[in-house]
N, C-alpha and C positions, 0 to 999 in steps of 0.2 A: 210195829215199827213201820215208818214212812219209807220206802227203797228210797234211795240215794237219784237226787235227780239232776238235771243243768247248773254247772256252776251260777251262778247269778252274784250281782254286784250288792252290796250290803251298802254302802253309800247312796246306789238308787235308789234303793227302797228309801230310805231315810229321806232322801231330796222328794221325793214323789208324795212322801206320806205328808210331808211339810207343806206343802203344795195344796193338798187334801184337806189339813187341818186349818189353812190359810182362808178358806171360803167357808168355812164354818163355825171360824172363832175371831171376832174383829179385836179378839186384847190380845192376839197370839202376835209376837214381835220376837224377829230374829236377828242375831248376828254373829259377823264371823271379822277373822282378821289376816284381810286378805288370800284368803284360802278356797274362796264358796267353789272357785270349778269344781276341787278336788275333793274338797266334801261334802257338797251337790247344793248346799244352800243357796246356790244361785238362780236354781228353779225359781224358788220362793221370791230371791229380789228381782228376779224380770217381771212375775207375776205383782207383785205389791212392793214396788218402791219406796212408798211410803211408812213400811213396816219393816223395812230391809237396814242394815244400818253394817256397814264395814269401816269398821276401826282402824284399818292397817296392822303393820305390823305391832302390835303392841295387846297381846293377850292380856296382860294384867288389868291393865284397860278397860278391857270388852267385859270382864267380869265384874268388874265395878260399874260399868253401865249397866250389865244387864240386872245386875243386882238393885238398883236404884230404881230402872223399869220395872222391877217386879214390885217392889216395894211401894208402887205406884197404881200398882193396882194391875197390871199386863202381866201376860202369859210369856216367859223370855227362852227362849232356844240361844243356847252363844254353840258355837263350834270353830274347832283346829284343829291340828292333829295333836297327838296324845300327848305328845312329849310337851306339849305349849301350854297345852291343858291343863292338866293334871302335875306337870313339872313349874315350868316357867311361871305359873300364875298360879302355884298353889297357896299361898300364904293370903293370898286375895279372895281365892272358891273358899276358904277357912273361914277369913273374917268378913267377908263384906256378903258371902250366901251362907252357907250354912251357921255363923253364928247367928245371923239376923232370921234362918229359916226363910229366906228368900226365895220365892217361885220360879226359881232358874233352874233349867234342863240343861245342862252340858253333853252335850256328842260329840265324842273325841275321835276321829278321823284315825288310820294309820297306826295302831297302836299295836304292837308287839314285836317281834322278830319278821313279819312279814313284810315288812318296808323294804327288807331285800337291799339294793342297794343302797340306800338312804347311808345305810352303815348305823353302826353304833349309838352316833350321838341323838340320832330320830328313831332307834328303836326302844320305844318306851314298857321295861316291862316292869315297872315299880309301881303303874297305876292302880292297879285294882286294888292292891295293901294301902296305896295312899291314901284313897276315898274312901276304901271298908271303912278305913278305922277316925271318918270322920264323924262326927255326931250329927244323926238325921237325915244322911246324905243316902240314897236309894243307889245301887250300885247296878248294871245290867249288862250280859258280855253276851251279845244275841252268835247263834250257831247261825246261822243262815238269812237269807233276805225276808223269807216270812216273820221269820222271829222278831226281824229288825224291825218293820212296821207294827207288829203288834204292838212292841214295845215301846216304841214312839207317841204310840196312840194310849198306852198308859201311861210311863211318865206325864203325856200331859192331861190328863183325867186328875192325876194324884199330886195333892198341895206337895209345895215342900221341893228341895234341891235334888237332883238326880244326876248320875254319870251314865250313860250309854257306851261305851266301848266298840266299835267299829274296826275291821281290818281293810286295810286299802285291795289286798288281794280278792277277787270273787271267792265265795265259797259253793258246793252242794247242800242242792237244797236237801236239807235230812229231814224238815220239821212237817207237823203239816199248816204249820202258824198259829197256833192254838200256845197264848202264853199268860201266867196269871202270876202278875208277882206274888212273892214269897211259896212259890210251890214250884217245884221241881218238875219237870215232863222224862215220864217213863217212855224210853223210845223203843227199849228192849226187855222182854222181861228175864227171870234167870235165878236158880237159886244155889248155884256153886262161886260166883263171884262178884262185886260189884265192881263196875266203870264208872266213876264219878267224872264228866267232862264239860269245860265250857268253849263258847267262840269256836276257834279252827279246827281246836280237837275233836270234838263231838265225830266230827265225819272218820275220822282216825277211830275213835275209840267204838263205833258201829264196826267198820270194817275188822277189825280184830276180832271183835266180839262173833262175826261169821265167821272166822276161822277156827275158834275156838269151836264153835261149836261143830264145825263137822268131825273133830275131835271128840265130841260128846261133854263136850263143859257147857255147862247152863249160866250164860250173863247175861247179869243188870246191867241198862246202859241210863245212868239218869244224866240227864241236860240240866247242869245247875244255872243257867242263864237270869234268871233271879238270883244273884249272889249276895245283894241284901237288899229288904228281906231275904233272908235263906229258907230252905226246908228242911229245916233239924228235924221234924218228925218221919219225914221220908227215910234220910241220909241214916238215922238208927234204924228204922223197919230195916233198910238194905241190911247193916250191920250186921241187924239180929238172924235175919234170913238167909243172908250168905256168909257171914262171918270172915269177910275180905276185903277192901275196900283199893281200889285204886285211881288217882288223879291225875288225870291228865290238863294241862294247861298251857298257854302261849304263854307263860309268864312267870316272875322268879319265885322259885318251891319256898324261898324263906316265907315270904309275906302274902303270898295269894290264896286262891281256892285251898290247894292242898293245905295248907298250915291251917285255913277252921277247920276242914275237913278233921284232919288228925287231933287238935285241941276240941273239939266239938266228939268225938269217939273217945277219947281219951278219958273226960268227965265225966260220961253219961255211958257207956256201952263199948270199952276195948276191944278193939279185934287187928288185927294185923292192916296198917294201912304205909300204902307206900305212894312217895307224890313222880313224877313223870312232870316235867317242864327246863325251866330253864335253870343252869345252876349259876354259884354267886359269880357271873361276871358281866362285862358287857358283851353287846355282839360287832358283827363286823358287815361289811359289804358285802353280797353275794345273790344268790339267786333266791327269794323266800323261802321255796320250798326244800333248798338244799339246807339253807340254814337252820332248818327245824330238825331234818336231820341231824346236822354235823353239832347240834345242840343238846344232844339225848332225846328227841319228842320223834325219832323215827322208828318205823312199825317194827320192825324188829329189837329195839329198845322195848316197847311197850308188848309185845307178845314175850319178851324175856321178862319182865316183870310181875307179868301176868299168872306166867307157870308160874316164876318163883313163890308168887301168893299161894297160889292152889296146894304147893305142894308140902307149903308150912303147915297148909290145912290139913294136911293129909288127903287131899282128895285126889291125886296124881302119885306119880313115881318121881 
């Protein structure tokens, strides 16, 4: 396991890596809609004007350009925040990239309950079921700033449409940046439970996982950050080896992580799986971090969970 280091911004990394990828690939063309301070592509357009392309307010838009730029033979970066993304423009990522398979990367700014005050109507937590369940569509929920670059730098290595997921909040760095779609990073190892976790949680779900053990419980902690591809071969190994499974996520338990999680065990290898995120409602205005609390994703939610696992297991009192 990587010890838990500086919060760092998950939008830098992305703006910087863009920037990086910008002098090394002349098809590489981005765009955003009206948003690049806040989700760093602005780097990019100070550096190459030329390849920089701001749409305004109008996401549905930018995805239909960038789909036509890819189609054209250019490597296309669109970004907003989530809810523009993934919400407002999704009938557009449907048909004008992913049915065409169109060379478009989406990095969706701001997305989940961490938008803090935004309130409700900009905390997007529908995204990750929205895209999973697109056909072709790479889906990526990076833990930390290294993840975030890595990831950058695969999406665009890798044909074909992709979602990035971003939190506007800094996180800690957990990882050591070492990321390879469709494979799972084991940050923890453990054979009395598993912590399946993606984005904000991961640092949640380490931090438990050392309380736990000075307890003397043995957790897995896997980083599902590849959420599709996924690692159905890992996510059974855990199954079989700790015979517990728990999920943690910024995002709603009907449609995200935890729901393949459980339908992915359910088919192939049952074992007691329980999800940790957001339940069916919206959220509201407030501080990020309190909202995750007052959401069910706070530590003492998720070490209540945790026993509860263990002790179906019988491995506790």
């Amino acid at each position: 396991m990587t010890p838990a280091g500086p919060a760092e911004s998950l939008r830098d990394a992305y703006g910087k890596t863009l920037l990086e990828l910008g002098g090394k690939d002349p098809t590489l063309v981005v765009l955003d809609a009206d948003l690049s301070g806040s989700t760093r592509t602005i780097l990019f357009g100070q550096k190459y004007p030329d390849r920089f392309f701001n749409v305004g307010v109008m996401e549905p838009t930018m995805m239909s350009i960038a789909a036509g730029l890819a189609l054209s033979g250019r490597v296309a970066f669109a970004s907003s925040f989530a809810v523009f993304a993934a919400g407002q423009a999704y009938n557009f990522v449907r048909q004008s990239i992913c049915y065409n398979h169109a060379n478009v990367k989406i990095v969706a700014t701001h997305g989940g309950l961490l938008v803090g005050g935004d309130g409700g109507t900009h905390q997007m937590v529908e995204d990750i079921g929205l895209m999973r369940g697109l056909p072709g569509m790479t889906v990526i929920v990076p833990a930390d700033a290294p993840t975030t670059r890595a990831a950058t730098l695969a999406v665009h290595a890798r044909e074909g449409p992709a979602y990035v997921r971003l939190t506007r909040e800094n996180l800690p760095v957990v990882t050591d940046g070492t990321f390879q779609l469709g494979k799972a990073a084991e940050l923890r190892s453990g054979s009395d439970l598993t912590i399946v976790a993606v984005g904000a949680m991961v640092a949640r779900a380490l931090e438990v996982a050392d309380e736990l053990a000075q307890m003397g419980v043995s957790t897995r902690v896997l980083d599902f950050a590849s959420v599709k591809p996924f690692d159905e071969p890992a996510l059974l190994r855990a199954a079989r080896d700790t015979g517990a499974v728990l999920v943690l996520e910024e995002h709603s338990v009907l449609t995200g992580v935890g729901a393949l999680v459980a339908s992915t065990t359910s088919e192939n290898y049952p074992v007691p799986v329980r999800r940790v995120g957001v339940p069916d409602v919206f959220g509201e205005s407030g501080d990020p971090w309190a909202l995750l609390d007052r959401y069910g994703m706070s530590l003492e939610r998720i070490r209540d969970e945790a026993w509860e696992l263990l002790r179906v297991r019988g491995k506790v009192q």
